[in-house]
N, C-alpha and C positions, 0 to 999 in steps of 0.2 A: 635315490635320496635327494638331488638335486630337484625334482619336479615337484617335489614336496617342499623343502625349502622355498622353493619360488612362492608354491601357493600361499603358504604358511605368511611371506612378505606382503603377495598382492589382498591378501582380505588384510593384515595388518592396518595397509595404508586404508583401505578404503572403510576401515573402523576409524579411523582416524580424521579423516576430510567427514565421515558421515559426525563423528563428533563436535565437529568444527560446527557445522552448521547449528542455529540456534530458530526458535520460535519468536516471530513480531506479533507483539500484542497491540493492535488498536482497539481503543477504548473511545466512543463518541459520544458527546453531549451536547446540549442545546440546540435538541432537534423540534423545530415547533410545533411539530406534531407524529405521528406514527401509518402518516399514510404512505401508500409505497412501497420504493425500495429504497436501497443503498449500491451504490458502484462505488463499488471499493478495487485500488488500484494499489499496488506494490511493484515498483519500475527501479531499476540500477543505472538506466539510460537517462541522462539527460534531453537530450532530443525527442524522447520520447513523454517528457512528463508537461503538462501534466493529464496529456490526453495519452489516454496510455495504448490505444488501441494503435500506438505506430508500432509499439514492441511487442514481440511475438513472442518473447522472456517474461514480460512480465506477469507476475502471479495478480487476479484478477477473480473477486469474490461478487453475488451479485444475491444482497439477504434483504429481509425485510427491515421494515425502515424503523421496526420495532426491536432489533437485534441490536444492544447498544455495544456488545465485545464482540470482537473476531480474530481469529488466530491464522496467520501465518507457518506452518510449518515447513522447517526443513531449509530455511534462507542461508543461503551459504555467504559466506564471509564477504562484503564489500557495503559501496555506501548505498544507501537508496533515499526514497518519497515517496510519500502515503499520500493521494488523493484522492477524495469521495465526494460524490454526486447525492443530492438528494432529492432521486427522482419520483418526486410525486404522483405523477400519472401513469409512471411504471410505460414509456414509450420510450426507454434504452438510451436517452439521451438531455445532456442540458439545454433546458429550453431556455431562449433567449426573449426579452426584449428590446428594443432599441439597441442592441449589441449589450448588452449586461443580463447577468443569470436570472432568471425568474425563480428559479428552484435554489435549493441551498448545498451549499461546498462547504469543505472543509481541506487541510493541507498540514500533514503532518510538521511538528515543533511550529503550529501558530504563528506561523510568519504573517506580519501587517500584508496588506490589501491596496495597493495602489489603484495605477489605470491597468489594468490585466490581471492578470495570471502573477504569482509570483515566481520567482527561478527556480531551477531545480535546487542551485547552493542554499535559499535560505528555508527549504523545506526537507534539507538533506540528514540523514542523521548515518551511522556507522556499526554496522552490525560486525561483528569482532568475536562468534561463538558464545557470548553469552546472552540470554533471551532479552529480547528489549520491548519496555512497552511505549506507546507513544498515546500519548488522553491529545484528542482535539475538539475542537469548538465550532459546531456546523457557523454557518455566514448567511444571512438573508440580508439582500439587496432589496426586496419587495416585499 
């Protein structure tokens, strides 16, 4: 009777953490055109944002530049940032000029645009089991 109990507990709990987790909705706009792709990054790490390729966690979509929604399933509870690439020539990476983006970004909750990158805090939002969507506004430099 006891090994049944137990089971009976361990699928409880892991209905329960599975219900925790929730779907991020990114919605993109103000893309100036549809050639390409999108690198789209979903990162919990700070240190790793906003180039997300340091984190081995992070979930990491890579659609056509024509794809304006993308869904994250399954993000389990904590805070994160959303950062997309809009790789134009589809060569997997932001292409620079003089040290600024040639291609167009974007960073979830719209945080302004100084000299860099912005931080992980002001692109951060908090996912808490209920699905979140985040709408962002690609950015061309050029």
């Amino acid at each position: 009777m006891a090994p049944i109990l137990g089971l009976a507990l361990l699928a409880s709990a892991v209905g329960a953490s599975a219900a925790m987790a929730a779907n991020v909705t990114v919605n993109v706009s103000n893309l100036r055109n549809v050639k390409g792709q999108l690198m789209v990054c979903l990162t919990a790490n700070p240190k790793a944002f906003p180039d997300c390729r340091k984190d081995a966690k992070a979930k990491k979509k890579l659609v056509s530049a024509s794809t304006k929604s993308m869904v994250f399933s399954g993000v389990a509870p904590g805070t994160y940032a959303v950062a997309i690439v809009h790789d134009e020539n589809k060569n997997n990476k932001m292409d620079l000029a003089i040290f600024m983006p040639k291609e167009g970004f974007a960073f979830s909750r719209n945080p302004k645009i100084g000299m860099g990158p912005p931080k992980f805090k002001s692109a951060s939002f908090a996912v808490s089991g209920s699905n979140i969507t985040q709408n962002v506004r690609m950015k061309y430099i050029f």
